[in-house]
C-alpha positions in Angstrom: -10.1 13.2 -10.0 -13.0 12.4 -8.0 -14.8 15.3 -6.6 -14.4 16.0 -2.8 -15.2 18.9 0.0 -14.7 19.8 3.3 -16.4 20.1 6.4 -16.3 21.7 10.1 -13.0 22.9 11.9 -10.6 21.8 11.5 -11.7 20.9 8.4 -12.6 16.7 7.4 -11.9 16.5 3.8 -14.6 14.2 2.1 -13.8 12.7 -1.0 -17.4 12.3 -3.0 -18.5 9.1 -5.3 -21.5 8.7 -7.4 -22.9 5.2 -7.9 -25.8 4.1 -9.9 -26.0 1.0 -7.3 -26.2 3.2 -4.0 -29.5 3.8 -2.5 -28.9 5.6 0.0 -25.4 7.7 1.5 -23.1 5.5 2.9 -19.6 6.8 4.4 -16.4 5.0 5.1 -13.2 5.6 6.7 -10.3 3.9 5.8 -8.5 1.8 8.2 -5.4 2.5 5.8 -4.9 6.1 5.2 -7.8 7.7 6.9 -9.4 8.8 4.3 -13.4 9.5 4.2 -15.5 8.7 1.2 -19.0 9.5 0.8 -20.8 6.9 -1.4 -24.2 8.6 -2.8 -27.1 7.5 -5.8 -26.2 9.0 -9.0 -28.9 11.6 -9.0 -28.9 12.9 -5.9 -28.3 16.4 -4.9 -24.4 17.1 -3.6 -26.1 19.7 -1.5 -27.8 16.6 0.8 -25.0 14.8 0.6 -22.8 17.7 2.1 -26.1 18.3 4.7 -25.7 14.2 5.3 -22.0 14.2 6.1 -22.5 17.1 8.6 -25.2 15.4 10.0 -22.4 12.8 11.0 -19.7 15.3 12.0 -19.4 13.4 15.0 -19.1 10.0 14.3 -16.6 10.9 11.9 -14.0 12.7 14.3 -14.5 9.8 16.9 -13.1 7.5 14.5 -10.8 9.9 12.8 -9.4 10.2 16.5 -9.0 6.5 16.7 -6.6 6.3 13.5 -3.0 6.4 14.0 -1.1 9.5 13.2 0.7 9.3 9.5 4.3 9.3 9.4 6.3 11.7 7.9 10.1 11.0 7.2 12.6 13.3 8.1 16.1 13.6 8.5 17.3 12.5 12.1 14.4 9.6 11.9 14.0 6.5 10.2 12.3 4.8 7.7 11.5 0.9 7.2 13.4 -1.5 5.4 13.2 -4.8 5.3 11.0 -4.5 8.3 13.4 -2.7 10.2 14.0 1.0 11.1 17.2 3.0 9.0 18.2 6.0 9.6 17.9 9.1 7.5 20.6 11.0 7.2 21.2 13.9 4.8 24.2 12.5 2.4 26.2 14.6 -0.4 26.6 13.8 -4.3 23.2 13.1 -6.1 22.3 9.6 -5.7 21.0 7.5 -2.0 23.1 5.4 -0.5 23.1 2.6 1.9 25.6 2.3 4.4 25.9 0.2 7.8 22.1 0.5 8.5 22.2 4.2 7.5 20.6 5.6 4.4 22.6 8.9 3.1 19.9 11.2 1.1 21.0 14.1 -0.8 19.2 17.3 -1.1 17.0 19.1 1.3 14.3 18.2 3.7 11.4 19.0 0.9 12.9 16.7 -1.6 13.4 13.7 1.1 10.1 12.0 0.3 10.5 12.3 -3.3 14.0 10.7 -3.2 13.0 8.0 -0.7 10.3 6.9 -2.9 11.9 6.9 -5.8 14.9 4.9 -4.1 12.3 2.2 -2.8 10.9 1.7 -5.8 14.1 0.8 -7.3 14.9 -1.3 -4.4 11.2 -3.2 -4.6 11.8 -3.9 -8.2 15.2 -5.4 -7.9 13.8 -7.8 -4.7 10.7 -8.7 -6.3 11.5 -9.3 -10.1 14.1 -11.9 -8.6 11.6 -13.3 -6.1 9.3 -13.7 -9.2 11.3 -15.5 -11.8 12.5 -17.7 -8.8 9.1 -19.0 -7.7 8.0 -19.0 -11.4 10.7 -21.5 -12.1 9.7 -23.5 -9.5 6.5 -23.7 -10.6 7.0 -24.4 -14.2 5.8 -20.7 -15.3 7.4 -17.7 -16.7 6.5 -13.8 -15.6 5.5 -12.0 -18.6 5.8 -8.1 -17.2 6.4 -7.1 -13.5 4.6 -3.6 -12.9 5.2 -1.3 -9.4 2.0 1.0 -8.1 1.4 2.3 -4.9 -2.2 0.3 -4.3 -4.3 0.7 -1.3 -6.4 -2.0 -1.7 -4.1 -5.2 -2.5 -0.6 -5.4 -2.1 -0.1 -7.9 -5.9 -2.1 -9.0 -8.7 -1.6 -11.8 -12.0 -3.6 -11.6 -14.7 -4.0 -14.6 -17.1 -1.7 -13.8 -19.3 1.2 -13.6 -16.2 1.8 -9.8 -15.6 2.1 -9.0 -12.0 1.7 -5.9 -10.4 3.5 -5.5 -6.8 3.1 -2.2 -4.4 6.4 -1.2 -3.9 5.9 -0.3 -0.2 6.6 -3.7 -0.2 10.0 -3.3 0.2 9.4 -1.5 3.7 8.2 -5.4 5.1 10.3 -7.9 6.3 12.4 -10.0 3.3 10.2 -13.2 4.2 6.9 -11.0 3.9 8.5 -9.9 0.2 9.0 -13.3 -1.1 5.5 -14.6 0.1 3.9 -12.2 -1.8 6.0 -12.6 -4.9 5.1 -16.5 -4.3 1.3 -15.8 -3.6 0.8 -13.8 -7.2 3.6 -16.5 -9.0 0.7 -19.3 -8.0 -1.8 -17.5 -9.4 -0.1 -18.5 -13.1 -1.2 -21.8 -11.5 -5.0 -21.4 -10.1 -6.6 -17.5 -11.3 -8.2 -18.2 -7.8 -8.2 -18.7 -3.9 -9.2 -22.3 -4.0 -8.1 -25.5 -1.6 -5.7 -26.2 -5.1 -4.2 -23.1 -5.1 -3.0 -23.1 -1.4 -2.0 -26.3 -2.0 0.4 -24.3 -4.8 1.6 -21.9 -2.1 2.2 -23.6 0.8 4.4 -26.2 -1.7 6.7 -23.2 -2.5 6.6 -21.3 0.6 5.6 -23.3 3.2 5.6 -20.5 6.5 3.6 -18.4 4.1 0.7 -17.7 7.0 2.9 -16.4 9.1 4.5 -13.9 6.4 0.1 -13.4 5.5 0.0 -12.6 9.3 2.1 -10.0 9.3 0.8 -8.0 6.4 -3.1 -8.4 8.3 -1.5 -7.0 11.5 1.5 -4.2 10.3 0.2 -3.7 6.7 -1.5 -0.4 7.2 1.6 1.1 8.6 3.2 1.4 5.8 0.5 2.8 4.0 0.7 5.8 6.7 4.3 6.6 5.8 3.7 9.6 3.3 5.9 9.0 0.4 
């Protein structure tokens, strides 16, 4: 676990990484989940990088104050699918169902996230391992393994040897915005780049795919603030 700490009040937790590149302290704030990271040279002191990071106390709650409050589900509210908001409702029996635009959770209001998330991730699965082999067949390839993480930094991967690796938040995004992504890594099998051939590949399978891009650029980080 990287090493982190905390200053003023209320307190700005800053999560601490050593690189033997860095120079110099650098901070970042993360347009996705808010979270602040202090880049600093291998040997130096974490004393003088705790002094640095006070030093800029303020410029980090202006733009803290800029980021757009996390959402927590909750029964009464919703949460996305499909790129559209359901309702949480507290259901009986032990599994989550679906029903009329309605999703029926059992248990209580501390176990909600950890159902939801574990009900998405089903759900991502399902919608992208089909999007996968469909695009792979159309493409002349197969999917070797389909893996689910919850990445901040990508939303899929292919490596050479065609295993794919999707964030299951996915599944919170519009059905079109699902299948362009399944399409984008499936073209990868193709061209292990972003060359002029490779778009070529996409837009051949999914031909609106920069409007489904589009939408990830602008409403992306917003499912990245629903805590799950």
């Amino acid at each position: 676990m990287p090493e982190s700490f905390e200053i003023g009040a209320p307190p700005i937790a800053v999560v601490l990484k050593k690189s033997a590149r860095a120079r110099r302290f650098s901070l970042r704030i993360s347009n996705v989940d808010g979270t602040v990271s202090l880049t600093m040279p291998k040997r130096a002191a974490k004393r003088d990088a705790m002094a640095f990071a006070t030093a800029q106390e303020g410029w980090m709650r202006k733009h803290l104050d800029k980021q757009p409050d996390r959402v927590i589900p909750a029964f009464g509210g919703t949460i996305l699918i499909d790129g559209m908001p359901v309702a949480l409702t507290q259901g009986q029996g032990r599994t989550v169902e679906f029903s009329e635009g309605t999703l029926l959770v059992p248990g209580t209001e501390e176990q909600l996230a950890g159902k939801l998330r574990a009900y998405l991730k089903t759900l991502a699965r399902d919608r992208l391992s089909q999007a996968s082999e469909r695009y792979a067949a159309m493409v002349g390839r197969k999917v070797s393994r389909i893996t689910l993480r919850d990445t901040r930094s990508r939303w899929g991967s292919c490596t050479s040897d065609g295993n794919l690796m999707y964030s299951w938040r996915l599944v919170m995004a519009p059905r079109g915005v699902q299948d362009y992504v399944a399409a984008h890594e499936v073209c990868h099998l193709l061209e292990m780049n972003h060359s002029a051939a490779y778009w070529a590949h996409v837009a051949a399978v999914y031909p609106d795919y920069q409007a489904q891009r589009q939408w990830l650029r602008d409403n992306g980080a917003l499912l990245h603030r629903i805590v799950l």
